[in-house]
C-alpha beads as a LAMMPS data file, in Angstrom:
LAMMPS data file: protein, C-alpha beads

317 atoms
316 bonds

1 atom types
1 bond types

-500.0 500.0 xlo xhi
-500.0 500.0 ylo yhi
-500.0 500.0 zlo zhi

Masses

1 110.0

Atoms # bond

1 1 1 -239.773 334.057 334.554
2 1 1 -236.674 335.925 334.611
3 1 1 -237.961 339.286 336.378
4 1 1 -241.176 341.153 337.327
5 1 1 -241.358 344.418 336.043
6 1 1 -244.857 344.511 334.407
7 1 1 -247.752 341.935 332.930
8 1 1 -245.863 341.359 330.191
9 1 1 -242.901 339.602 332.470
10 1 1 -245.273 336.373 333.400
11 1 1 -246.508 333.187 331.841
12 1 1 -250.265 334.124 331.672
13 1 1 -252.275 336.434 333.849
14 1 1 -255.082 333.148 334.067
15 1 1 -251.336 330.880 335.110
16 1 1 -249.545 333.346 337.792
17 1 1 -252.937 333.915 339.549
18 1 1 -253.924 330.360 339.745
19 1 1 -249.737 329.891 341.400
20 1 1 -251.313 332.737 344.127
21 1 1 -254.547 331.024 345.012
22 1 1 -252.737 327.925 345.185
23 1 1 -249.908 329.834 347.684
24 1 1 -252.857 331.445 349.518
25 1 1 -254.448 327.436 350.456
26 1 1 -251.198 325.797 351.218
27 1 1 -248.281 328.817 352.079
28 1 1 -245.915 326.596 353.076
29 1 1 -245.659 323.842 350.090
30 1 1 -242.494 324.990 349.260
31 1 1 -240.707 326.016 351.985
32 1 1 -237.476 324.897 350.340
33 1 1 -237.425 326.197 347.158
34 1 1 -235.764 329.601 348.806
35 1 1 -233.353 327.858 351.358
36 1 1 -229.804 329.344 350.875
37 1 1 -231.246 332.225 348.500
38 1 1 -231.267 335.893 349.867
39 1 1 -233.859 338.540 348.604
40 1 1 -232.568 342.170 348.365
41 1 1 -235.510 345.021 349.098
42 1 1 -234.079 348.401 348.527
43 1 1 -236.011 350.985 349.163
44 1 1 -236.388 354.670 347.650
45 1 1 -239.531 355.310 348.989
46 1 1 -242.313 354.155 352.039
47 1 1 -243.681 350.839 351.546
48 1 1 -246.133 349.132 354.404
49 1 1 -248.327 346.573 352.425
50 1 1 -245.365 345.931 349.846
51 1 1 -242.759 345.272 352.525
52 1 1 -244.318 343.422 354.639
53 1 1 -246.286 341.013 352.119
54 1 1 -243.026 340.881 349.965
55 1 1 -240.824 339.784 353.196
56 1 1 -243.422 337.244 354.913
57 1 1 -244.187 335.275 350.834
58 1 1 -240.174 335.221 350.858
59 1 1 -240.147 333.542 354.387
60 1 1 -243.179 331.182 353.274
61 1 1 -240.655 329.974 350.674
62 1 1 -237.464 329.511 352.609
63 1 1 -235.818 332.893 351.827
64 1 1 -233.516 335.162 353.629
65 1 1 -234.891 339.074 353.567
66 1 1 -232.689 341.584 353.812
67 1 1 -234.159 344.982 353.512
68 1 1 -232.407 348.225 353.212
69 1 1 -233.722 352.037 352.890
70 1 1 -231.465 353.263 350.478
71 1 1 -232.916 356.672 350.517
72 1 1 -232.422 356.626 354.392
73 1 1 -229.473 354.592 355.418
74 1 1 -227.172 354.803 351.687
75 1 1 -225.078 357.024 350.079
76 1 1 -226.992 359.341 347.144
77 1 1 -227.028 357.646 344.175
78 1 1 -225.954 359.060 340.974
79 1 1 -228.085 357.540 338.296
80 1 1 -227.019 359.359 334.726
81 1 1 -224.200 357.980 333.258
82 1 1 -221.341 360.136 331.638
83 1 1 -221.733 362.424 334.952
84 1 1 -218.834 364.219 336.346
85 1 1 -220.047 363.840 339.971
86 1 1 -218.945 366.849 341.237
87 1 1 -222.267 367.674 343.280
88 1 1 -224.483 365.767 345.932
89 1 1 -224.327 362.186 344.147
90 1 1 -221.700 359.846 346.285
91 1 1 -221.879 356.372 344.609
92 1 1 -222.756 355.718 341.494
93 1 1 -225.615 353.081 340.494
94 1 1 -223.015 350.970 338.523
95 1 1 -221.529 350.172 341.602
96 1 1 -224.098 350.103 343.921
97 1 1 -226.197 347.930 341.885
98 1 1 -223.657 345.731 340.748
99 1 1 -222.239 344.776 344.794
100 1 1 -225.956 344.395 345.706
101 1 1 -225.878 341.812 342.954
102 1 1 -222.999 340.433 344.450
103 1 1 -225.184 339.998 347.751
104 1 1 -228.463 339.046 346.860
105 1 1 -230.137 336.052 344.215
106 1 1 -233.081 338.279 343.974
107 1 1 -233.039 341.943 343.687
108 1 1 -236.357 344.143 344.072
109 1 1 -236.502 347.881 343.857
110 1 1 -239.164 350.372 344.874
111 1 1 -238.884 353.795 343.922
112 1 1 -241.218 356.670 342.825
113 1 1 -241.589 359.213 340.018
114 1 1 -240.492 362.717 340.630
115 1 1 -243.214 363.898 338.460
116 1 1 -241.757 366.729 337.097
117 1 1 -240.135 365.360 333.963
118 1 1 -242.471 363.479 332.258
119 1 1 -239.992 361.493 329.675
120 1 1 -237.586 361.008 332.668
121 1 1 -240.462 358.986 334.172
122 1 1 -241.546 357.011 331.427
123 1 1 -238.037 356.046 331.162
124 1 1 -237.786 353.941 334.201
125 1 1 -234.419 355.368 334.264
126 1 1 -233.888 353.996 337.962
127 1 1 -235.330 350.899 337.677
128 1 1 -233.577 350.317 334.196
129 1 1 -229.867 350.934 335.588
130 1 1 -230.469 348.168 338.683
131 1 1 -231.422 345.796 335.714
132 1 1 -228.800 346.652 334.082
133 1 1 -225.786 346.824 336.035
134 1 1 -227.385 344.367 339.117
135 1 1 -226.723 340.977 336.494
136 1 1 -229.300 339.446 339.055
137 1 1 -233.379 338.948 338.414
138 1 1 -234.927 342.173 339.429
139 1 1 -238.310 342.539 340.813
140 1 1 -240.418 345.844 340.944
141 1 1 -241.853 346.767 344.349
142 1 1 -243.522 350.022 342.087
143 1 1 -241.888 351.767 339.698
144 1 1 -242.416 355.306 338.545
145 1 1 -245.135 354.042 335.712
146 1 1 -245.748 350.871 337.210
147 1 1 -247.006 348.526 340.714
148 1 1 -247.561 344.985 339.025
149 1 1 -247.215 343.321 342.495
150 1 1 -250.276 345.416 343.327
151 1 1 -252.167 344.706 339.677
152 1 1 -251.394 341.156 340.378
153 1 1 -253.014 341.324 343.739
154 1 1 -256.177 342.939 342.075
155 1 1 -256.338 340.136 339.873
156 1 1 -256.208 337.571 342.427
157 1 1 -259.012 339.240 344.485
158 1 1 -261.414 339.250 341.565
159 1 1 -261.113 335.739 340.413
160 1 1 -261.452 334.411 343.626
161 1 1 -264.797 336.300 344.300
162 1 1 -266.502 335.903 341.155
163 1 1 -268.336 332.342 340.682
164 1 1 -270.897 333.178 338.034
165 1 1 -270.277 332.235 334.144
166 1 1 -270.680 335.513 332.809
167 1 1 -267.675 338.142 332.551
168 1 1 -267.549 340.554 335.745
169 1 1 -267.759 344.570 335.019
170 1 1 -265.008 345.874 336.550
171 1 1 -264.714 350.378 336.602
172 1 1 -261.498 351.500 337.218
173 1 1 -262.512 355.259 338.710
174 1 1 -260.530 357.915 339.128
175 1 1 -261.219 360.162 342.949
176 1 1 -260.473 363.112 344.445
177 1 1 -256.976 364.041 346.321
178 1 1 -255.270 366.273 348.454
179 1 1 -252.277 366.096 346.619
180 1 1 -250.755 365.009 343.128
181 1 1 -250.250 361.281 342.997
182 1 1 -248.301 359.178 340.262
183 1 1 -250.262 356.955 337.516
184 1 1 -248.407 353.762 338.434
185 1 1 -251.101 352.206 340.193
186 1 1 -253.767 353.071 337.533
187 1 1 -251.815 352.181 334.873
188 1 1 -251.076 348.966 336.137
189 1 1 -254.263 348.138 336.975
190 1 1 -255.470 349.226 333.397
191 1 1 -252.811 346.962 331.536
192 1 1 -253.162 343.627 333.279
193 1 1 -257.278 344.364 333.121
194 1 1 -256.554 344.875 329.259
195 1 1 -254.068 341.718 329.265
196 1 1 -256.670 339.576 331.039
197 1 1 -259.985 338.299 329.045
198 1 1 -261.979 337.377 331.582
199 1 1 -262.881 340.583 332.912
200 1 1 -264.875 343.295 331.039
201 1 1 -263.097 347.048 331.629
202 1 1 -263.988 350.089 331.710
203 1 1 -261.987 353.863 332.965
204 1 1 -263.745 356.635 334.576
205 1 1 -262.424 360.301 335.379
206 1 1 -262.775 363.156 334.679
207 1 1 -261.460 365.183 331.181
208 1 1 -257.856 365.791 331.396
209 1 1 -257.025 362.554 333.478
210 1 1 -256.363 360.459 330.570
211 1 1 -253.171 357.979 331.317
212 1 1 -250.777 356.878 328.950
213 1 1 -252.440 355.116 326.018
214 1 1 -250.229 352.177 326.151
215 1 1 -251.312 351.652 329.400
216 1 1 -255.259 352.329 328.856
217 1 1 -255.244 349.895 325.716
218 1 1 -258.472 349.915 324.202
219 1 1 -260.368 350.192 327.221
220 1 1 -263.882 352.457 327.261
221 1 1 -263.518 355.481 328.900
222 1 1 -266.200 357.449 329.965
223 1 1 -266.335 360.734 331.784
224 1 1 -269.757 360.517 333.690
225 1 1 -268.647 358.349 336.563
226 1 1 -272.676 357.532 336.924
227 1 1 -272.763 356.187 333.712
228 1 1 -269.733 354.420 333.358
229 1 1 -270.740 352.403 337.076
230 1 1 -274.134 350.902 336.470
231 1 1 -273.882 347.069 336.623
232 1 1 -270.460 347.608 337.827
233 1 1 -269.138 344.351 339.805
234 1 1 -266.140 345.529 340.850
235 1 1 -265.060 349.241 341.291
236 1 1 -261.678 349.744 341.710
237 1 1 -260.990 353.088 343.695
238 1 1 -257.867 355.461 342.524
239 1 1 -256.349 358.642 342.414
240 1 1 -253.939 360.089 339.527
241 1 1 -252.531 363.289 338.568
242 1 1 -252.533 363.825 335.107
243 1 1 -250.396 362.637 332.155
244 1 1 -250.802 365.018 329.708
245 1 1 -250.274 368.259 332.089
246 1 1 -247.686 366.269 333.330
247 1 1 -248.030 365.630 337.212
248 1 1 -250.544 368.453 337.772
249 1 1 -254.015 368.207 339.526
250 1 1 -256.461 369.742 337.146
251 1 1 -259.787 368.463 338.555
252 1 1 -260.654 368.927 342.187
253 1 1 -264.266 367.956 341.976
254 1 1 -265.723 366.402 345.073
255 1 1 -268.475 364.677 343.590
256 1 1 -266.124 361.670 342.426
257 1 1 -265.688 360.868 346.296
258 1 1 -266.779 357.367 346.298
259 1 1 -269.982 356.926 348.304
260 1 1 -272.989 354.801 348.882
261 1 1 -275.021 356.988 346.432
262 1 1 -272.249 356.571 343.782
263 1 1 -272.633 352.798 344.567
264 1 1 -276.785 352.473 343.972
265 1 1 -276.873 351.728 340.335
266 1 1 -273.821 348.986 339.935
267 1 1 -274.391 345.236 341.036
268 1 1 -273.948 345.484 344.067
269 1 1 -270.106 345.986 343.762
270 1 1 -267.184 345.217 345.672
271 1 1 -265.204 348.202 346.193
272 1 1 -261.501 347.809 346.148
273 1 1 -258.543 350.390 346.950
274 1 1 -254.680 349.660 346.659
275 1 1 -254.457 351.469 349.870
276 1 1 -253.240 353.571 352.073
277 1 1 -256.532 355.858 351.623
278 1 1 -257.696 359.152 352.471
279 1 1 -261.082 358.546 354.219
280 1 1 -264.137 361.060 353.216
281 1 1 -261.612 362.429 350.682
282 1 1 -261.253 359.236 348.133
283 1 1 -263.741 356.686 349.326
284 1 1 -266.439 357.664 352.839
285 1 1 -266.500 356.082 355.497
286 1 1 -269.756 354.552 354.703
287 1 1 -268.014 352.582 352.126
288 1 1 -264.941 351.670 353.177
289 1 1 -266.937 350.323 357.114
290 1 1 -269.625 348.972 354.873
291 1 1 -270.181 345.521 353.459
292 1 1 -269.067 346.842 349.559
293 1 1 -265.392 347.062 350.834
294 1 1 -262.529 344.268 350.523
295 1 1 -260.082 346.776 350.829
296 1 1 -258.146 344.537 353.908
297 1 1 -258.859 341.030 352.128
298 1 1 -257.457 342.829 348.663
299 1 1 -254.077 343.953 351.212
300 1 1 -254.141 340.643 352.444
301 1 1 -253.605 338.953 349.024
302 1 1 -250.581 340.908 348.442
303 1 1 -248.835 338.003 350.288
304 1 1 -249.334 335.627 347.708
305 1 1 -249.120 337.742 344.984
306 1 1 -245.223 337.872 346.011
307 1 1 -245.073 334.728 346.534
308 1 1 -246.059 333.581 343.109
309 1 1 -243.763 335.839 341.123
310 1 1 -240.998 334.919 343.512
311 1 1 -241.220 331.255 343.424
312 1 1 -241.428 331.945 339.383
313 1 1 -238.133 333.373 339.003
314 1 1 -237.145 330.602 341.818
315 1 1 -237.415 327.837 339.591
316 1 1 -236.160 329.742 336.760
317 1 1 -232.901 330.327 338.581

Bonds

1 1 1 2
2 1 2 3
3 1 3 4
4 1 4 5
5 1 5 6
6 1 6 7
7 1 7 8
8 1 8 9
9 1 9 10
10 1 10 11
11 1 11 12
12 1 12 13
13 1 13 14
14 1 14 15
15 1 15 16
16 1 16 17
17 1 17 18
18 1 18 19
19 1 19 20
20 1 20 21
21 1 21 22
22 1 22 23
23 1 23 24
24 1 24 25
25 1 25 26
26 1 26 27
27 1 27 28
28 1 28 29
29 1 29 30
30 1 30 31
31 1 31 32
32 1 32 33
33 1 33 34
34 1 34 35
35 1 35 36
36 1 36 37
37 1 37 38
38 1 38 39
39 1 39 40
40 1 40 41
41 1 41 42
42 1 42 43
43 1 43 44
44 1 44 45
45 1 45 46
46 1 46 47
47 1 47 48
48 1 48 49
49 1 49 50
50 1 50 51
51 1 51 52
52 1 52 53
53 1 53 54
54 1 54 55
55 1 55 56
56 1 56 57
57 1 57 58
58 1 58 59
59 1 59 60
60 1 60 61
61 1 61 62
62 1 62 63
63 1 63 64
64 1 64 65
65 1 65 66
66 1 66 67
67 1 67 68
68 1 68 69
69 1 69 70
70 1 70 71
71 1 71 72
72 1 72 73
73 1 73 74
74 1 74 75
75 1 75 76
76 1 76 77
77 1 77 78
78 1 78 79
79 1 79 80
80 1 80 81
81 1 81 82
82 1 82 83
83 1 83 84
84 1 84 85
85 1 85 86
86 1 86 87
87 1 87 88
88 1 88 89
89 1 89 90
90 1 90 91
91 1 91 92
92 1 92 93
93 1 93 94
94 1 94 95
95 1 95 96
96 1 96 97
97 1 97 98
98 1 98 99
99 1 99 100
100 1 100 101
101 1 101 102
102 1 102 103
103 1 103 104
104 1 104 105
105 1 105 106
106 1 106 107
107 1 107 108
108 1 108 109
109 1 109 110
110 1 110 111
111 1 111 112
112 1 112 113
113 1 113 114
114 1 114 115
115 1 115 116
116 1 116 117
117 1 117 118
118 1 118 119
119 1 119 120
120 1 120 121
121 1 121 122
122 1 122 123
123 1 123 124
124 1 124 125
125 1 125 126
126 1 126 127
127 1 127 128
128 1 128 129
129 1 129 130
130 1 130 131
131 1 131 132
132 1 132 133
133 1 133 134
134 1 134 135
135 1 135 136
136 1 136 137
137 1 137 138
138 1 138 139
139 1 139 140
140 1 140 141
141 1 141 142
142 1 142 143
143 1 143 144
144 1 144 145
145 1 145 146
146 1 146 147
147 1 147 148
148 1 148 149
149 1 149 150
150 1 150 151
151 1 151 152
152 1 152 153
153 1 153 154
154 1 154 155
155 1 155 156
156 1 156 157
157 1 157 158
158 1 158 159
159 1 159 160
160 1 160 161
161 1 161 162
162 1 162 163
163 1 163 164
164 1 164 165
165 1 165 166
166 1 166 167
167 1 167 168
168 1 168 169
169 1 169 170
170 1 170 171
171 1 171 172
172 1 172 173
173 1 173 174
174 1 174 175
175 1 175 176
176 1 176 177
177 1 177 178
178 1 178 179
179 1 179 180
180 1 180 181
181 1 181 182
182 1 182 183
183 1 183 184
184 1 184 185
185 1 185 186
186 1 186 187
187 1 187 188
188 1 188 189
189 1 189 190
190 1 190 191
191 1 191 192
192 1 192 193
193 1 193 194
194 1 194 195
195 1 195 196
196 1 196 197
197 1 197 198
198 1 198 199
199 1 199 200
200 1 200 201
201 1 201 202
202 1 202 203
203 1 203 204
204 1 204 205
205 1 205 206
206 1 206 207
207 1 207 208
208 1 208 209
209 1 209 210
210 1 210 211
211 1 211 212
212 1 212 213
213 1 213 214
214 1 214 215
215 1 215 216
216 1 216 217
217 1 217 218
218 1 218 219
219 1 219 220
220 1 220 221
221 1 221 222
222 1 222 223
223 1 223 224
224 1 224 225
225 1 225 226
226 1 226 227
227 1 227 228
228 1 228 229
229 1 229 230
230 1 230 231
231 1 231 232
232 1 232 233
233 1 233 234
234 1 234 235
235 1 235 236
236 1 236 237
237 1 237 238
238 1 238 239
239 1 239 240
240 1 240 241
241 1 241 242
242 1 242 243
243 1 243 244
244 1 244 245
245 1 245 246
246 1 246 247
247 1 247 248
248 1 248 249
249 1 249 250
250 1 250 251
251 1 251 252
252 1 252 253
253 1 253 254
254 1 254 255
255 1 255 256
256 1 256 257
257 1 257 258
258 1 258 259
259 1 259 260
260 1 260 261
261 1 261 262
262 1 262 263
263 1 263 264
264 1 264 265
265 1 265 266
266 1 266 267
267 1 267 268
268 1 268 269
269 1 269 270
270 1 270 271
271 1 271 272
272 1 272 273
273 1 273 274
274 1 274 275
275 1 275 276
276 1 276 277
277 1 277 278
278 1 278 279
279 1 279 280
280 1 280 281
281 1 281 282
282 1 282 283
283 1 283 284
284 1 284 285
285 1 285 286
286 1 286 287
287 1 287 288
288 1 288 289
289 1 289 290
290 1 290 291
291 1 291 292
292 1 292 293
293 1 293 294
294 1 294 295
295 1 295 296
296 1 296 297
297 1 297 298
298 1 298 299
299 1 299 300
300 1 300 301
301 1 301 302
302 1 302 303
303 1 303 304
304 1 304 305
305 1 305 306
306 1 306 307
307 1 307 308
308 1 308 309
309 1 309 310
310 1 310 311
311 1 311 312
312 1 312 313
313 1 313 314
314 1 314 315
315 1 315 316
316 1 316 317
C-alpha cells in the first residue's frame, strides 16, 4: 500500500480489517517495524479522535510523531499554482510540502472543505498538491470528500460484533444539525459499505440530501427513515449538508433525531456515530446512555484502524 486516501488505496476491505483486529489483540507485535521512521500530522483543522488514535497506533509500531497545526503555528499556504502571490498566501505548497517530505517517511494531512465551491471540493485540491509535491506516502486524516480512517474504523466495529451467518442490515441515516456539515464522513462510510460484500446497505434522509453518486454506488435509498430502519442491525448516525445545493441545509426536520422510538422496529441495533455529537440534537440521550450505543468502543477502534494502514505502507516502504 503506497498511501491511504480512500477504499480504493488497500488490499481488500475483508484483508486491512482482519490487520486491525489482529493490532487490536496483540498492539505491540511489531513494535519495530516503525523504529527510525518519523510520521508527519499536519493539521488544517481540529482533530481529537484522529490525533490521538493516529499518534498512539504510530507509537504501538515504533514510530516517531511529530504533529504540527499548520493552520495555527505555519505560514498561509498558497495552494493554486501559476499565482502571483501578491496577497495573504506566504509559502507556497510546493515548498512546504516538499521540506515536510524532506522530514518525515510518512506524511498525513487533515483538512476540511470550505463548502462553498463545490468543484473546488471534489477536487481534493489540498490534499492532491501534498501528494504531489511531498514525494513521500501520504495518508488522509479526512479530506474535504473523504475520512477513510474513520470508514475503516466502522468496518472494524461491525465485523467484530456480528457472529451470525447471515449478512447484517446496516442504515446509514442522515440527522438533524445546528449547522452545515461536509459529506466526507457519509460518503466514506457509503463507499467502503458499497466496496464491502458482507454487509447489506441501505441510505436514509431526507429529499434533497442525496451525496455524490460515486460515493452512494448502488445503494437503496429511501426517504422514510421508518421504513428504511426495520430489521436494521446496525444504524450508523450522520449529519450532511447537501450536495446538490451545494453546502446548504435544506431540511431542518426534527423528527430524524435518533431516538428510542426511531429504534423499536430494527433488530435491536447497535447505534454508531463517528463522533463528536450533538446530544438531543443528532442522537438523545436515551440512546447514546443506553445499551444500543458503541459510540466509545467504535472511537476506541480508531487506534487500530491507524495502525493497520500504517504498518501497510510500512512494509511497502
Amino acid at each position: 500500500m503506497k498511501q491511504f486516501i480512500s477504499v480504493d488505496d488497500v488490499p481488500g476491505v475483508p484483508q486491512i480489517a482482519a490487520t486491525a483486529l489482529d493490532y487490536k489483540k496483540n498492539p505491540f507485535k511489531d513494535k519495530g517495524l516503525g523504529e527510525n521512521k518519523t510520521l508527519g500530522m499536519i493539521f488544517l483543522n481540529p482533530s481529537l479522535r484522529t490525533r490521538l488514535s493516529t499518534q498512539v497506533a504510530a507509537r504501538n509500531l515504533g514510530m516517531e510523531v511529530v504533529v504540527f497545526n499548520i493552520d495555527k503555528e505555519g505560514w498561509a499556504l498558497e495552494m493554486n499554482d501559476g499565482v502571483v502571490m501578491n496577497g495573504n498566501t506566504t509559502e507556497h505548497v510546493k515548498e512546504a510540502a516538499a521540506v515536510m517530505g524532506q522530514y518525515f517517511d510518512i506524511l498525513s494531512i487533515r483538512t476540511f472543505p470550505g463548502l462553498k465551491n463545490k468543484e473546488e471540493d471534489y477536487t481534493e485540491k489540498y490534499m492532491n498538491q501534498f501528494i504531489k509535491y511531498a514525494g513521500k506516502p501520504v495518508v488522509s486524516l479526512e479530506s474535504a470528500t473523504l475520512h477513510p480512517l474513520q470508514s475503516l474504523t466502522d468496518v472494524i466495529t461491525i465485523r467484530e460484533r456480528w457472529t451470525q451467518p447471515r449478512k447484517p442490515k446496516v442504515v446509514m441515516t442522515w440527522a438533524p444539525h445546528v449547522k452545515a456539515l461536509p459529506q466526507a464522513v457519509p460518503n466514506s462510510f457509503a463507499q467502503w459499505m458499497n466496496a464491502w460484500d458482507e454487509v447489506d446497505f441501505v441510505i436514509t434522509h431526507p429529499e434533497g440530501y442525496e451525496l455524490d453518486p460515486k460515493f452512494a454506488g448502488k445503494a437503496p435509498v429511501i426517504h422514510n427513515q421508518h421504513e428504511a430502519l426495520e430489521g436494521a442491525d446496525f444504524v450508523y448516525v450522520k449529519n450532511w449538508s447537501s450536495y446538490k445545493d451545494y453546502g446548504k441545509i435544506t431540511c431542518t426536520d426534527e423528527s430524524w433525531m435518533v431516538t428510542n422510538e426511531t429504534l423499536k422496529n430494527t433488530n435491536d441495533a447497535k447505534v454508531m456515530h463517528c463522533l463528536p455529537v450533538r446530544r438531543n440534537v443528532v442522537i438523545a440521550d436515551e440512546v447514546l446512555d443506553g445499551p444500543s450505543s458503541i459510540v466509545i468502543p467504535e472511537a476506541g477502534n480508531r487506534v487500530w484502524a491507524a495502525q493497520a494502514v500504517l504498518s501497510e505502507i510500512l512494509k511497502n516502504r
